[in-house]
TIKE-568485 format. One line per 3 residues: number of its first residue (from 0); their letters; for each residue y, z, x of N, C-alpha, C. Coordinates in Angstrom, 3 decimals. Each point is the difference from the previous one (the first is absolute). Layout:
residues N
NUM) A) Y:Z:X:Y:Z:X:Y:Z:X; ... .
***
This chain:
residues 261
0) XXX) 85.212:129.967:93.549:-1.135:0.437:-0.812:-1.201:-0.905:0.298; -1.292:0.957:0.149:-1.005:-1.239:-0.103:-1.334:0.688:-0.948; -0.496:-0.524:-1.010:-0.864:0.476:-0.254:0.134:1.326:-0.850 .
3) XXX) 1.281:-0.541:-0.954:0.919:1.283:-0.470:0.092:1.544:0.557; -0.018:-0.066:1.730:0.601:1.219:0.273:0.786:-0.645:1.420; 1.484:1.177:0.717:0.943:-0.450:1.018:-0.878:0.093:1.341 .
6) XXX) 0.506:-1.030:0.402:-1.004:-0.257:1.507:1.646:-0.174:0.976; 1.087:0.631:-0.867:0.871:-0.063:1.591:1.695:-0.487:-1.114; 0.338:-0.841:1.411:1.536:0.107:-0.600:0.583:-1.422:0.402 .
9) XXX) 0.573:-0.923:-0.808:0.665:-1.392:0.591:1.297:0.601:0.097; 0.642:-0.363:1.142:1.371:0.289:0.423:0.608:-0.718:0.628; 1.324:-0.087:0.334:0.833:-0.998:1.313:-0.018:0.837:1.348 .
12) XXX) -0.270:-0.439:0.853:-0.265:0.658:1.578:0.819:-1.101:0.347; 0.880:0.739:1.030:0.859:-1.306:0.822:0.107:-0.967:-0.734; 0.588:0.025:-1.505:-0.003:-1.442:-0.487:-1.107:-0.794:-0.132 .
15) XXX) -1.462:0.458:0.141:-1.204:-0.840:-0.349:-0.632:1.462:-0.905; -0.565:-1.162:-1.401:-0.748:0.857:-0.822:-1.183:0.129:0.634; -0.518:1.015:-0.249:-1.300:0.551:0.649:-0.948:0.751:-0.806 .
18) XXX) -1.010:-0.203:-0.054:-0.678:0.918:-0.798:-0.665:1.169:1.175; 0.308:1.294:-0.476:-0.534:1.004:0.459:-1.019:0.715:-0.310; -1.127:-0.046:0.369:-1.135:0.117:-0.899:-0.089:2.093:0.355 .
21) XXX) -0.914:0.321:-0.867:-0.471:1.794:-0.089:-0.692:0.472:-0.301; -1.068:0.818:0.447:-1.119:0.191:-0.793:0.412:1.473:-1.393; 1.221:0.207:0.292:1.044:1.028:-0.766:1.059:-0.896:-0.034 .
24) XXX) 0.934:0.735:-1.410:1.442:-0.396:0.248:0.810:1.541:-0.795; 0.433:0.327:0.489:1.057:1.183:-0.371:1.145:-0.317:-0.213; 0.071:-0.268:-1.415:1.374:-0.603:-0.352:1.594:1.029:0.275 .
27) XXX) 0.603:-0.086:0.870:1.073:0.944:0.454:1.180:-0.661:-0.284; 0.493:-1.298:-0.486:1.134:-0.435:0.347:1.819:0.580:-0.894; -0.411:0.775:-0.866:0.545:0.665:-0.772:0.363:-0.791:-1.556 .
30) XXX) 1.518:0.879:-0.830:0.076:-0.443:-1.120:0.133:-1.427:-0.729; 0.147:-0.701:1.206:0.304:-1.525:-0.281:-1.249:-0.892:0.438; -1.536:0.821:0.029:-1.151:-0.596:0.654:-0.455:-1.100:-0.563 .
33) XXX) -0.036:-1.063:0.762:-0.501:-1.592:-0.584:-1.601:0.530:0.107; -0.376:0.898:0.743:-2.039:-0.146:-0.145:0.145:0.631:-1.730; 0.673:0.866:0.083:-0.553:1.086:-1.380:0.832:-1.278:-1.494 .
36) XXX) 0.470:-0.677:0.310:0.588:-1.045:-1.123:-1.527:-0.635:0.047; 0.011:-0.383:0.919:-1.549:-0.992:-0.024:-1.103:0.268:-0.399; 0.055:1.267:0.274:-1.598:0.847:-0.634:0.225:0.561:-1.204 .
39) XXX) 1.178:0.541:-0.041:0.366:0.101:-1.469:0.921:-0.354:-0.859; 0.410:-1.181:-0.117:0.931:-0.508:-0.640:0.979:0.398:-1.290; -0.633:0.661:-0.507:0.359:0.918:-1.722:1.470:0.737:0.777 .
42) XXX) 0.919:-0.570:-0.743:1.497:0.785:0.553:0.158:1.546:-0.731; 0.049:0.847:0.726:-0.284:1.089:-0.928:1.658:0.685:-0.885; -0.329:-0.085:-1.047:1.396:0.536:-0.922:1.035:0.443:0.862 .
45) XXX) 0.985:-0.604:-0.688:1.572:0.445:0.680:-0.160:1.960:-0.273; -0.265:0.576:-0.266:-0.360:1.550:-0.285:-0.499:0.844:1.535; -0.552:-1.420:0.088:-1.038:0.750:1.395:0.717:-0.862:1.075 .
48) XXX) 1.238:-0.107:-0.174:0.247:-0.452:1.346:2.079:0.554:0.054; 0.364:-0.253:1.517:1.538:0.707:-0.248:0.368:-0.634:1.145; 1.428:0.006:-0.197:1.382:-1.252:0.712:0.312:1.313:0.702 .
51) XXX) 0.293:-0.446:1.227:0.877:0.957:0.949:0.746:-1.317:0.758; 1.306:0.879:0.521:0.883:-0.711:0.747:0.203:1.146:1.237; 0.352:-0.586:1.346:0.798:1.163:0.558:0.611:-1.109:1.311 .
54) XXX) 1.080:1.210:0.559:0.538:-0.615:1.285:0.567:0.867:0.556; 0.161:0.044:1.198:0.915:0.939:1.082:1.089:0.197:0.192; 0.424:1.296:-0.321:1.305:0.440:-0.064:0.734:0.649:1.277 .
57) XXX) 0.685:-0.949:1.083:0.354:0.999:0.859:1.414:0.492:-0.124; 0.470:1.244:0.783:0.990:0.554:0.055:0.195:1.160:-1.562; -1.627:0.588:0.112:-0.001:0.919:-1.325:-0.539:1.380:0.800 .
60) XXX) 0.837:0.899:-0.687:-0.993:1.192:0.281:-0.772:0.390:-0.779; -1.345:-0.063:0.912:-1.265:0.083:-0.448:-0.399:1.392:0.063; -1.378:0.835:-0.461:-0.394:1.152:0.728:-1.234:-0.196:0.378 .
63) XXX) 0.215:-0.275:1.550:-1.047:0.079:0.521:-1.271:0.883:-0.286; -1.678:-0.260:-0.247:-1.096:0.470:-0.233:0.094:0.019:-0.809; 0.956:-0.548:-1.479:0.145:0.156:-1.526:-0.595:-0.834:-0.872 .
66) XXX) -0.382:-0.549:-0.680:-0.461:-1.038:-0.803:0.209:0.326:-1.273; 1.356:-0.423:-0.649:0.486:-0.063:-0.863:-0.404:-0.582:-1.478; -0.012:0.108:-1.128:-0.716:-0.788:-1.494:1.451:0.402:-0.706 .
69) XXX) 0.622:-1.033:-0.434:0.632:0.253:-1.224:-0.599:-0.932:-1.094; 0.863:0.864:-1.275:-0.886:-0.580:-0.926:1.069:0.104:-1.163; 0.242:-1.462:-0.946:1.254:-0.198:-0.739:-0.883:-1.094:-1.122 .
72) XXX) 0.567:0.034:-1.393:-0.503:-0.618:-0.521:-0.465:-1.187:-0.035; 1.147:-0.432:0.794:0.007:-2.150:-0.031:-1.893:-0.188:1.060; -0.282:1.442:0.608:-0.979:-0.032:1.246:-1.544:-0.026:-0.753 .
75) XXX) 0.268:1.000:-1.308:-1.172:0.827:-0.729:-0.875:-1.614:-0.479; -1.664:0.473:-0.225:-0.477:0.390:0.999:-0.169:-0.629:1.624; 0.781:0.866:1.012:0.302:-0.622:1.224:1.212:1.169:0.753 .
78) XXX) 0.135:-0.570:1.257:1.414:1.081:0.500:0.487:-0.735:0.858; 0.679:0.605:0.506:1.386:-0.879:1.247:-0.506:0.713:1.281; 0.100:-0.336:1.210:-0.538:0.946:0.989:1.085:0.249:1.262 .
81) XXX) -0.262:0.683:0.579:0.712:-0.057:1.932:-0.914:0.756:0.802; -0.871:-1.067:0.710:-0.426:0.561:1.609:1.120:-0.123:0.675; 0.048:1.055:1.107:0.657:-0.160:1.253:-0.432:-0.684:0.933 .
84) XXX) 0.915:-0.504:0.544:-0.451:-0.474:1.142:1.099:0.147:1.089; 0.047:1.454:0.258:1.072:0.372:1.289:0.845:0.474:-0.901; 1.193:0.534:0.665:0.725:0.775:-0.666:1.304:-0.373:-0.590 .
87) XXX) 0.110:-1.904:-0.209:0.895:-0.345:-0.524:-0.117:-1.143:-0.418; -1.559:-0.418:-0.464:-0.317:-1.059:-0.519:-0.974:-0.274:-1.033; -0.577:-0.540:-0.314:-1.674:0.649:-1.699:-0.191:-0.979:-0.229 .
90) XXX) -1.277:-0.451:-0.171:-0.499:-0.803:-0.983:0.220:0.289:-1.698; 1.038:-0.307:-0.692:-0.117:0.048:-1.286:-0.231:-1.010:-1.202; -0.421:0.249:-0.738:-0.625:-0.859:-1.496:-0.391:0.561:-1.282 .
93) XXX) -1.064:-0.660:-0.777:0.202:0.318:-1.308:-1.286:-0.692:-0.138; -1.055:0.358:-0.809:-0.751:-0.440:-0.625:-0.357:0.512:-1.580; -0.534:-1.077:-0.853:0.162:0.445:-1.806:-1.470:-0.798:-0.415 .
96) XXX) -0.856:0.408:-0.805:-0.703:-0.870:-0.558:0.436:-1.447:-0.858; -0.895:-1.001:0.484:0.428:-1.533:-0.654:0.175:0.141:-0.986; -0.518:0.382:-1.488:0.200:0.105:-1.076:1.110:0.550:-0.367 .
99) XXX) 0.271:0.957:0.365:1.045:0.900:-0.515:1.483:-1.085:0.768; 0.320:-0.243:1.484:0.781:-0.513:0.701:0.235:-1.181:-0.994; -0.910:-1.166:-0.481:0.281:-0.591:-0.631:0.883:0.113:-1.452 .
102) XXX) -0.014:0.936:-0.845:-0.220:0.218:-0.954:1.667:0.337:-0.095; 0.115:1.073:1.478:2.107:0.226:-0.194:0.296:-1.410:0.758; -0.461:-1.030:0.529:0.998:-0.550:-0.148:0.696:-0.308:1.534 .
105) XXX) -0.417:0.943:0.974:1.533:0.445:0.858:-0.627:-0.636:1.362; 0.495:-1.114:0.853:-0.300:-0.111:1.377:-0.501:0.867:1.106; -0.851:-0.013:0.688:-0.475:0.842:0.882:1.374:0.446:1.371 .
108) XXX) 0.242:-1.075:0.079:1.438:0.463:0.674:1.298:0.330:-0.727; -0.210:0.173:-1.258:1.246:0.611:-0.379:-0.415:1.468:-0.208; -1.843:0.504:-0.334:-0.016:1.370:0.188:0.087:0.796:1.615 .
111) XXX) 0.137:-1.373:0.924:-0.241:1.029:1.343:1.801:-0.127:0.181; 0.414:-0.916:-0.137:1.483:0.017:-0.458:0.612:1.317:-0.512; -0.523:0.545:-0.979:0.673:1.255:-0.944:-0.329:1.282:0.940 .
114) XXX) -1.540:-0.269:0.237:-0.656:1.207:0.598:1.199:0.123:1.909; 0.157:-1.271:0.516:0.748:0.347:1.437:1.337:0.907:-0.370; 0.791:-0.504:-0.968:1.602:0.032:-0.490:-0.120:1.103:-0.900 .
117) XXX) -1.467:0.848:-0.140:0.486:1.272:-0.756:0.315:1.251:0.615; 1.021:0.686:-0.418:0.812:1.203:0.293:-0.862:0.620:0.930; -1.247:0.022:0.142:-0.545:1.128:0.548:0.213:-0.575:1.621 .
120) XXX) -0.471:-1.476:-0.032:-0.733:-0.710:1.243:1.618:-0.358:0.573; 1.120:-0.498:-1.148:1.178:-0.339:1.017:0.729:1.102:0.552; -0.465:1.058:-0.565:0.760:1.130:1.101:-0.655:0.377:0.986 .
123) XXX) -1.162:-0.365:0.336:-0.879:0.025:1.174:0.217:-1.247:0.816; 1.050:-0.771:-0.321:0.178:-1.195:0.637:-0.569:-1.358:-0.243; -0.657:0.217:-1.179:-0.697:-1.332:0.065:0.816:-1.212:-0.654 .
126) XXX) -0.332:-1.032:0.349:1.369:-1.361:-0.608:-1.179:-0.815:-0.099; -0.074:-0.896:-1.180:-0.851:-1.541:-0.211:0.034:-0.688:1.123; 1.277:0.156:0.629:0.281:-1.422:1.070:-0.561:0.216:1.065 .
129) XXX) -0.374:1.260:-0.007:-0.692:0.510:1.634:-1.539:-0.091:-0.299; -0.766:-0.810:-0.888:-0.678:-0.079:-0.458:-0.891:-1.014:0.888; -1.568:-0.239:0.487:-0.492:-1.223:0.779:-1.413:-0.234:-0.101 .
132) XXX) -0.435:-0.941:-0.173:-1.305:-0.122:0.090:-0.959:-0.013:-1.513; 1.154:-0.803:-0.952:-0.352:1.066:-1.295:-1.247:-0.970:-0.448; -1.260:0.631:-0.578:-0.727:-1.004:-0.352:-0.746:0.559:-1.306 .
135) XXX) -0.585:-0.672:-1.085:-0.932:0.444:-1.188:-1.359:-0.533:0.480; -1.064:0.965:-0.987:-1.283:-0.592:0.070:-0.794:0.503:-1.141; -1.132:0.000:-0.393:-0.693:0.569:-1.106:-0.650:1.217:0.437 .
138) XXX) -0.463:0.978:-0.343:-0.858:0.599:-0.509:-1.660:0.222:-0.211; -0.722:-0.299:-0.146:-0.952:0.351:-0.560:-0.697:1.210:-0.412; 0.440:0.893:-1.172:-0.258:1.017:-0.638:-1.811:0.369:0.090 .
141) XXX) -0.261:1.036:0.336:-1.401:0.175:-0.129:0.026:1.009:-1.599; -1.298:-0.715:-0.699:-0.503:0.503:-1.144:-1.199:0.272:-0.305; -0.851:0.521:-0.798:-1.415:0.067:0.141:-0.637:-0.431:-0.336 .
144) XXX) -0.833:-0.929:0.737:-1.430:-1.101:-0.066:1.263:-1.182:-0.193; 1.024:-0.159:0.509:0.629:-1.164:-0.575:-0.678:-1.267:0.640; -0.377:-0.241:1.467:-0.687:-1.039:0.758:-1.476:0.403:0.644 .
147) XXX) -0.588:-0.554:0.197:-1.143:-0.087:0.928:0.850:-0.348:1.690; -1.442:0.708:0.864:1.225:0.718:1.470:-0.895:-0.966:0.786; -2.177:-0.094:-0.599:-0.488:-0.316:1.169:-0.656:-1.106:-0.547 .
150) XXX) -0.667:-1.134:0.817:-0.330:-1.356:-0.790:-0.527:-0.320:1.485; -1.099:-1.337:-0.300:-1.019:0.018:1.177:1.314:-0.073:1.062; -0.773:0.449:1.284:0.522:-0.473:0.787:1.176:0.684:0.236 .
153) XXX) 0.829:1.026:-0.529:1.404:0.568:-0.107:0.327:0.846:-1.225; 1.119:0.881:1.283:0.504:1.042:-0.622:1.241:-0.252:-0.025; 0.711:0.651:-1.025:1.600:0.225:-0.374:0.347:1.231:0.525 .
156) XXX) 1.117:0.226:0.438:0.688:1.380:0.820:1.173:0.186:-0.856; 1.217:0.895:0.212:1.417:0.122:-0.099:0.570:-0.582:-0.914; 1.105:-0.451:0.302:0.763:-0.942:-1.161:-0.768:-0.924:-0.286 .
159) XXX) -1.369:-0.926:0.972:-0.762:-0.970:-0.603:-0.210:0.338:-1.198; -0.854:1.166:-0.070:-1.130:0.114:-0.811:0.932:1.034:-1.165; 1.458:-0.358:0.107:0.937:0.292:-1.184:-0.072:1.864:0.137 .
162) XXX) -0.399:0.731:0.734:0.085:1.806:0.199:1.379:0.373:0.116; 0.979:-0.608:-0.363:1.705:1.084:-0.083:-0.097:0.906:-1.128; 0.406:0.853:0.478:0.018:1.200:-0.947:1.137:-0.477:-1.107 .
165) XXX) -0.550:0.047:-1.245:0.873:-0.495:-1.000:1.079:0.738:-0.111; -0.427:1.771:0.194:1.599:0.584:-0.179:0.858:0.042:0.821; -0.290:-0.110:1.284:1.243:0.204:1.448:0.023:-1.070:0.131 .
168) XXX) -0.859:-0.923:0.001:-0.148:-1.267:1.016:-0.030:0.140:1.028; -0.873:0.499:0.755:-0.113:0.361:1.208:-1.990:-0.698:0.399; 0.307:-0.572:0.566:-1.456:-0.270:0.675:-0.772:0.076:1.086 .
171) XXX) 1.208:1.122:0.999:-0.933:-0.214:1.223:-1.205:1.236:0.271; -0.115:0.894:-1.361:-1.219:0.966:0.201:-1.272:-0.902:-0.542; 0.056:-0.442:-1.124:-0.956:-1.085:-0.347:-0.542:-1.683:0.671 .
174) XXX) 1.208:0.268:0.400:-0.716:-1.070:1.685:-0.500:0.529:0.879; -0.027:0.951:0.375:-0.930:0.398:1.087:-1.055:0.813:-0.470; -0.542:0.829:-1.287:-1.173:0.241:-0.354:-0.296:-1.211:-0.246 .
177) XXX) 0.220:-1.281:-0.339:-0.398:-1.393:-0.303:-0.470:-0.357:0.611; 0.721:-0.292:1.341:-0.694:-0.808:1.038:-0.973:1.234:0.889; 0.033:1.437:-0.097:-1.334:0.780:0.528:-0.810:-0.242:-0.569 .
180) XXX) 0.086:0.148:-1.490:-1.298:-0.688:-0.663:-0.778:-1.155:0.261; 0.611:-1.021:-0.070:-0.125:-1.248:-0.048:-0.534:-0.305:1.748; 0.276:0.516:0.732:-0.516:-0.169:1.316:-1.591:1.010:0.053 .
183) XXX) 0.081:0.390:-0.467:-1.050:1.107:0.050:-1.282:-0.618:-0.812; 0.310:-0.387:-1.538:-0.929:-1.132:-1.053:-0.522:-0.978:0.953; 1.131:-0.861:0.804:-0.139:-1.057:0.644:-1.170:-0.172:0.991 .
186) XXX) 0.634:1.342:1.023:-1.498:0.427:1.049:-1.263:-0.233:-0.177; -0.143:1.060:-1.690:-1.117:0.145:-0.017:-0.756:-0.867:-0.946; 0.698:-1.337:-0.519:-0.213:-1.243:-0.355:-0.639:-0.927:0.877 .
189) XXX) 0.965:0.218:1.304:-0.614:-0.792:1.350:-1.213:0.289:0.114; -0.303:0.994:0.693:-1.417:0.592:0.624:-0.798:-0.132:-1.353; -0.008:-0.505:-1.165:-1.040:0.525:-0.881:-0.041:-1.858:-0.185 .
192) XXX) 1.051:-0.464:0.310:0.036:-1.627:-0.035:-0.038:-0.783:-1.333; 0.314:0.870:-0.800:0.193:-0.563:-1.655:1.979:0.076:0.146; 0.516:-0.369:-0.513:1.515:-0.237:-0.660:0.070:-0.622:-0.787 .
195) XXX) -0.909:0.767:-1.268:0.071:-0.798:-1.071:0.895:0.667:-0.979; 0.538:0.049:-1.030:1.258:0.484:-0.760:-1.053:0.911:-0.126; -1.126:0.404:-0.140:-0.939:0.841:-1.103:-0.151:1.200:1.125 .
198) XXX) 0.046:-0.403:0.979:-0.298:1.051:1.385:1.735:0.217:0.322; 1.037:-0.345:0.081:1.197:-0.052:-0.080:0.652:1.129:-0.863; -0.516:0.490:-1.349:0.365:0.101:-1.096:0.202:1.367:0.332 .
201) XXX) -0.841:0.808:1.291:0.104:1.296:0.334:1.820:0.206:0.140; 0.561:-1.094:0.605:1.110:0.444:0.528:0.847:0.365:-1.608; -0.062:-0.373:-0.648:0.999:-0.224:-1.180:-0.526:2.137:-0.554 .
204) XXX) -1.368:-0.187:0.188:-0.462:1.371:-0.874:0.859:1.035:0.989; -0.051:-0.025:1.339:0.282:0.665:0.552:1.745:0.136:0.321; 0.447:-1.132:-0.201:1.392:-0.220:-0.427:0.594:1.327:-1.288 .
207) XXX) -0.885:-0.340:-1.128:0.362:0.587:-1.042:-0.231:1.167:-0.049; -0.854:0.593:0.874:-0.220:1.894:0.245:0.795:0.628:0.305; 0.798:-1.125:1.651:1.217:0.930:0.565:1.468:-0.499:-0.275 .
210) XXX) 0.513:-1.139:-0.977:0.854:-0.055:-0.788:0.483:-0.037:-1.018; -1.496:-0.609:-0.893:0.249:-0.026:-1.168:0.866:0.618:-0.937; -0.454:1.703:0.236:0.744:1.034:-1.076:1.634:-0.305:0.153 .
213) XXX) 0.186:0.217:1.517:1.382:-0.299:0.376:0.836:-1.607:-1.097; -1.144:-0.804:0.490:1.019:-1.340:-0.532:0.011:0.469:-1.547; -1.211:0.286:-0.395:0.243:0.354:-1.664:1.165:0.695:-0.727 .
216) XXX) 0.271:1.397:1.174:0.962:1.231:-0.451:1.465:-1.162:0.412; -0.234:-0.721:1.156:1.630:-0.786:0.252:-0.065:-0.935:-1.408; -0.855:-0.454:-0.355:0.453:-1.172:-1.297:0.021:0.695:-1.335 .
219) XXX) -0.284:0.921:-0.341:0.014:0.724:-1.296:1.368:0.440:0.239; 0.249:0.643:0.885:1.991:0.497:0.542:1.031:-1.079:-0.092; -0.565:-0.796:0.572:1.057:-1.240:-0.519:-0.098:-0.661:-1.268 .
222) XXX) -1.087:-0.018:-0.310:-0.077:-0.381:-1.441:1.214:0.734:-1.372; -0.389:1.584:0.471:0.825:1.193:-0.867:1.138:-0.300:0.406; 0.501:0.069:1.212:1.390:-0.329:0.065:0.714:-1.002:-0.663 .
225) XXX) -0.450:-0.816:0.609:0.486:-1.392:-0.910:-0.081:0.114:-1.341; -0.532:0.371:-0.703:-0.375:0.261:-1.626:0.949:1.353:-0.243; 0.312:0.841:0.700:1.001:1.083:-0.311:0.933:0.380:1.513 .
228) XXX) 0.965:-0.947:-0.147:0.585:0.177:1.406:0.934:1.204:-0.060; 0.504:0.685:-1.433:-0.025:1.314:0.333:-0.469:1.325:0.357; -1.249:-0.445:0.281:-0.932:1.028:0.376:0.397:0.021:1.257 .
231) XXX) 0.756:-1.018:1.567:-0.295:0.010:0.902:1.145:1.236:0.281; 1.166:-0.491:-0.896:1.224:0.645:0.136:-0.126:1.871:-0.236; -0.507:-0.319:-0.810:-0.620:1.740:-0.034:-1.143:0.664:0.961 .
234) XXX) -0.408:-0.781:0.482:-0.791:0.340:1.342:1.006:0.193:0.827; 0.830:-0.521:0.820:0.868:0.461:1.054:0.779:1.039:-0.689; 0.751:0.094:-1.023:0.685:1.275:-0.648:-1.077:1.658:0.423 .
237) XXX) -1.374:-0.872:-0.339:-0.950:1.642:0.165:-0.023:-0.239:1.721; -0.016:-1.075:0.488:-0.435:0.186:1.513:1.345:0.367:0.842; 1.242:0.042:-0.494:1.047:0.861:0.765:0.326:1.798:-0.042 .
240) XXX) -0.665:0.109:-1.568:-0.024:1.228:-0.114:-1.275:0.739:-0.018; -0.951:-0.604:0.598:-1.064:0.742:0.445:-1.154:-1.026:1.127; 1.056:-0.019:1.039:0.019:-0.623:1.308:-1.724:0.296:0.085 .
243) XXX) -0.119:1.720:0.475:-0.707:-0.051:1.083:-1.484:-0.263:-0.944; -0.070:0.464:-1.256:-1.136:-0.284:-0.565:-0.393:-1.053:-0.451; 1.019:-1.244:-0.178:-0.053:-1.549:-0.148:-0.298:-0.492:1.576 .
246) XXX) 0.012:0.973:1.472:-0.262:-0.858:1.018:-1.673:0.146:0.062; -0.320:1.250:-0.188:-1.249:0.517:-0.164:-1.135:-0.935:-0.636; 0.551:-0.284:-1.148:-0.790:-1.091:-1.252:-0.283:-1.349:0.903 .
249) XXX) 1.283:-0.622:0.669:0.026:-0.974:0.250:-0.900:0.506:1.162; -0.130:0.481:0.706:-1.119:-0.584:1.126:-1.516:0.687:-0.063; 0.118:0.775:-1.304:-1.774:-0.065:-0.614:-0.426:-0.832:-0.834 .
252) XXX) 0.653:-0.952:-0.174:-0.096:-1.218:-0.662:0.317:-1.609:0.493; 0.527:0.171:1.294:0.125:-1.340:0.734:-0.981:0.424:1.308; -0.198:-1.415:-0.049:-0.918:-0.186:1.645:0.469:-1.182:0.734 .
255) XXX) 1.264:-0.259:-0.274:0.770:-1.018:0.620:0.950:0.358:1.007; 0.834:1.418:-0.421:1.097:0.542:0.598:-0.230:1.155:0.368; 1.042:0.686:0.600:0.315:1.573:-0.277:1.370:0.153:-0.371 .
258) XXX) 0.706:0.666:-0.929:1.363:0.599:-0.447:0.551:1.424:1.118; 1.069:-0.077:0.266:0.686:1.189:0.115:0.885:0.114:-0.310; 0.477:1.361:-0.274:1.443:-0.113:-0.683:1.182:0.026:1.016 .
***
């Protein structure tokens, strides 16, 4: 910092600290970002943030092009997952909001524990012991107006700038309208030669045009859930028996995915 705005980045290079100076800084480093602690220090509520665990399961049958969500109480609000990866191996895990995770009580590896060893996954082959690579990390829940994104000198992106979709947890559509934005603000920061938070501030407005509604509709959904987690259960009851008009809903109302049945 000089002159209360970022002029760059101190880091270890080859084992020598270095200061890296910038006439920008685009904070990218994700959910565990030491710039965005620094610029914004305020830890934001265990509410707005969620524990995931996962690790690699080989010798499972997977279905390839599938991307699997289950969803069990010990998970709510949160789910258990399986990417494939080939046709006899997956990335699987579990992520739950902090508050709630805290509150039962239960180890993060004893829910990916339950979730490997349940009926569904061990008759598909899956075993704990074939288990590798297993690791936890946080979260950072996006909510609305919860942080400031731009400040002299720099922008916040992705998991920096805290954009996971509170209800899937999924962040890689909001990282990349993030960082288009944010490269685009940046440009035309350069050539105009101000990067001052006040000339900066475009990126955040323009942030909030093309996600906002989205992050709003994901945190009001998780909010309801969590506050009536039988509501979720009666959602899949209506979404098995009226498939094709629950796939319909879902993709005039998401801009993250597409559903098929």
């Amino acid at each position: 910092m000089e002159h209360g705005g970022v002029i760059g980045v101190r880091a270890v290079v080859d084992g020598d600290e270095r200061d890296l100076r910038a006439r920008a800084v685009i904070v990218a480093d994700g959910a565990a970002s030491a710039i965005a602690r620094a610029l914004n220090p305020a830890k934001p509520p265990e509410s707005h943030r969620a524990v995931a665990i996962r690790g690699y399961l080989d010798g499972f049958e997977s279905m390839p092009h599938t991307v699997e969500f289950h969803f069990g109480r010990h998970f709510a609000p949160g789910y258990a997952w399986v990417f494939p990866m080939g046709d006899t191996s997956a990335n699987v895990g579990v992520i739950v909001r902090t508050d709630c995770f805290k509150r039962r009580g239960i180890a993060l590896e004893t829910l990916l524990h339950e979730f490997v060893t349940s009926d569904e996954l061990r008759k598909r082959g899956a075993r704990e012991g074939a288990l590798r690579e297993v690791a936890t990390w946080q979260v950072p829940l996006a909510a609305p107006g919860a942080t400031p994104l731009a400040f002299d000198g720099a922008l916040m992106v992705g998991d920096a700038a805290r954009l996971v979709d509170a209800l899937t947890g999924e962040g890689i559509h909001n990282a990349v309208v993030s960082g288009r934005l944010a490269g685009e603000v940046i440009g035309r920061a350069l050539e105009r030669g101000d990067l001052s938070r006040a000339a900066l501030t475009e990126y955040e407005t323009q942030l909030e045009r093309e996600i906002g509604p989205l992050i709003r509709r994901s945190y009001r959904w998780q909010k309801y859930v969590t506050a009536y987690p039988r509501v979720l259960e009666v959602l899949f009851v209506l979404a098995g028996a009226f498939r094709t008009r629950v796939t319909q809903w879902l993709n005039r109302t998401s801009t993250d995915f597409r559903v098929t049945e």
